[in-house]
C-alpha positions in Angstrom: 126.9 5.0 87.5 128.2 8.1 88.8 128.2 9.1 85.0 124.7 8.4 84.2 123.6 10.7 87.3 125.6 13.8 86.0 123.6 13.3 82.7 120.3 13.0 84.4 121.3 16.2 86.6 122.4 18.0 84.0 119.3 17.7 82.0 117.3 18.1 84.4 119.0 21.2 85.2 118.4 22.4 81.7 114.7 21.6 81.6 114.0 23.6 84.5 116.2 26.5 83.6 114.1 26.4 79.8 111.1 27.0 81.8 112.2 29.7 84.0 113.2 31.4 80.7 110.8 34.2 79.7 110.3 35.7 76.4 111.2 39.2 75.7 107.9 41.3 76.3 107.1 44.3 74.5 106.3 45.9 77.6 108.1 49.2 79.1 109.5 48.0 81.7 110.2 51.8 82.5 107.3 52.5 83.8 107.2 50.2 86.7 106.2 51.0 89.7 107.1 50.0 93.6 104.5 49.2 95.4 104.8 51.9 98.3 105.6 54.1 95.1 102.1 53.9 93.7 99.7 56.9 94.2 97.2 56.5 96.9 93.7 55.6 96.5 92.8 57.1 100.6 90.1 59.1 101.1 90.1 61.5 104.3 86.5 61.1 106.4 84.5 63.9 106.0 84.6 65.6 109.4 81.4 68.0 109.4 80.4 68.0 112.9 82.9 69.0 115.7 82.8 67.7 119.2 81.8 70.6 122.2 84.3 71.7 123.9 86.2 70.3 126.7 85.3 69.8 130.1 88.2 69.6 132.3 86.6 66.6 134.0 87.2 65.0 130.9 90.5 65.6 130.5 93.4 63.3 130.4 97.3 64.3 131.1 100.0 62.9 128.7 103.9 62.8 129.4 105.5 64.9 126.4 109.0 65.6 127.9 110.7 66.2 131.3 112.2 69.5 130.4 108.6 71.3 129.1 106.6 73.8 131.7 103.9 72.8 129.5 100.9 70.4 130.6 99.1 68.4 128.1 96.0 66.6 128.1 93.6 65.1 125.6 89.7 65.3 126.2 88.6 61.3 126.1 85.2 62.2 124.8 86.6 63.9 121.8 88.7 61.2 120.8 87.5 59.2 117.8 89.4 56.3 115.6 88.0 57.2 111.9 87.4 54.4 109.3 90.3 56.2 107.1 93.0 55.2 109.6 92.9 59.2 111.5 92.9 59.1 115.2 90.9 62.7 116.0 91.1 64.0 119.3 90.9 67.5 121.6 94.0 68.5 122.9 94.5 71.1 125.5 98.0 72.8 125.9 98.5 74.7 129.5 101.2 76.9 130.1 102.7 77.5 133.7 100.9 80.8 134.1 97.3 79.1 133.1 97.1 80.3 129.2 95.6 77.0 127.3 95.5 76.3 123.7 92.7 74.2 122.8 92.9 72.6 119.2 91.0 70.0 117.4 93.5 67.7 115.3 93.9 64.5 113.6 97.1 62.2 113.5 96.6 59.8 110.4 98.9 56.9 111.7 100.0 55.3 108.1 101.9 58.5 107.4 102.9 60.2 110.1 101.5 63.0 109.7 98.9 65.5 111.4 96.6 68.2 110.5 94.5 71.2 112.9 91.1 70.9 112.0 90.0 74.0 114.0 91.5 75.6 117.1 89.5 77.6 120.2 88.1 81.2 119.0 89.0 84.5 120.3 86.1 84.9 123.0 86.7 81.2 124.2 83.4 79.9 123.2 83.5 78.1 120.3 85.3 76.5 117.3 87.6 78.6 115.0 87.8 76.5 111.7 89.8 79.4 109.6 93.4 77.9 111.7 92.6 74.9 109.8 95.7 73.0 107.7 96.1 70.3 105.5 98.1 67.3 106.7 101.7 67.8 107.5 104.4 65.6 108.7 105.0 65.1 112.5 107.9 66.7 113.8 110.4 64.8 116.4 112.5 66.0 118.9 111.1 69.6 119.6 110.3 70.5 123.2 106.6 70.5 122.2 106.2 68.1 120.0 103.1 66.6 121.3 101.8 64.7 118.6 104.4 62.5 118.0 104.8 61.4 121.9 100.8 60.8 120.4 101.5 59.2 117.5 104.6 57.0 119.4 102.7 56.4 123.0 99.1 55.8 122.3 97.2 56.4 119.2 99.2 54.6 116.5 101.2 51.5 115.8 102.7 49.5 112.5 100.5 52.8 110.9 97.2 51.5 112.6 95.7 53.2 115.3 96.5 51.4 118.3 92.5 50.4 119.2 89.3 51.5 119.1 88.5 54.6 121.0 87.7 53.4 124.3 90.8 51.6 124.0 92.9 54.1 123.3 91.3 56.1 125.9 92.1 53.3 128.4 95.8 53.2 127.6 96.3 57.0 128.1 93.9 57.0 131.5 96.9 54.3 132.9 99.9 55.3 131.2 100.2 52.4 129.1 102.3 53.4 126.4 103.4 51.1 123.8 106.6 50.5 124.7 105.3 50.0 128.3 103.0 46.9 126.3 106.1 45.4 124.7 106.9 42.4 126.9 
């Protein structure tokens, strides 16, 4: 008996190993490709229109570090959660003595990265779109590296944005950060 079942096994063995056997294929396998490897199909939103300035009653303080003089603070009506995956938003930068830097920016969350889309002119009443840059990676662990306590506290998650835009807004409003979310 015990016999008879090591035959069956092995032959059924066998049969299942022939069909898991594959042909040689003609195909160079050289040019395969991971799938995080493959070039991106994305397409950036147009932004043609950019929001007004901000009014400081529309501004909203964010923690970047302890040991920064600086302030920041992100203008909620200026914030907008783009159909390409780019949280865009108004940040305003205050120094101790009262100089701001106002900038326009995007963070596109599946990358890590951010670009400036225009920054506040000379005369303080208007756009400047010639500081504009292409996408760049976010840096970590500088002083002032406000887009990634951004990227890491509010906007983006698993590369998605964290919400829409009013909840997004919501989150920086009561200092609900994402790790303040994990439970």
């Amino acid at each position: 008996m015990k016999a008879l079942a090591l035959v069956v096994a092995c032959v059924a063995t066998g049969a299942l190993l022939a069909g898991c056997a594959s042909k040689p294929s003609n195909k160079d396998d050289s040019t395969f490709a991971y799938l995080l490897d493959r070039p991106s199909t994305w397409v950036e939103n147009k932004v043609d229109t950019l929001p007004p300035l901000p009014q400081d009653s529309n501004l909203l303080p964010f923690d970047v570090s302890g040991n920064t003089p600086l302030q920041f603070a992100i203008d909620r009506s200026s914030l907008t959660v783009g159909t390409d995956g780019v949280v865009r938003y108004t940040v305003v930068v205050t120094s101790p003595s009262g100089a701001r830097n106002v900038n326009y920016e995007g963070i596109r969350c599946d990358t890590y990265e951010w670009r400036q889309y225009a920054g506040l002119n000379a005369d303080h009443d208007g756009w400047d779109q010639t500081v504009a840059n292409d996408f760049r990676r976010i840096e970590n662990g500088a002083l002032n590296a406000y887009q990634a306590a951004l990227y890491q506290d509010y906007l983006c998650a698993n590369k998605m944005p964290t919400g829409n835009a009013k909840q997004i807004v919501e989150n920086i409003r009561y200092k609900r950060t994402q790790t303040s979310l994990v439970h």
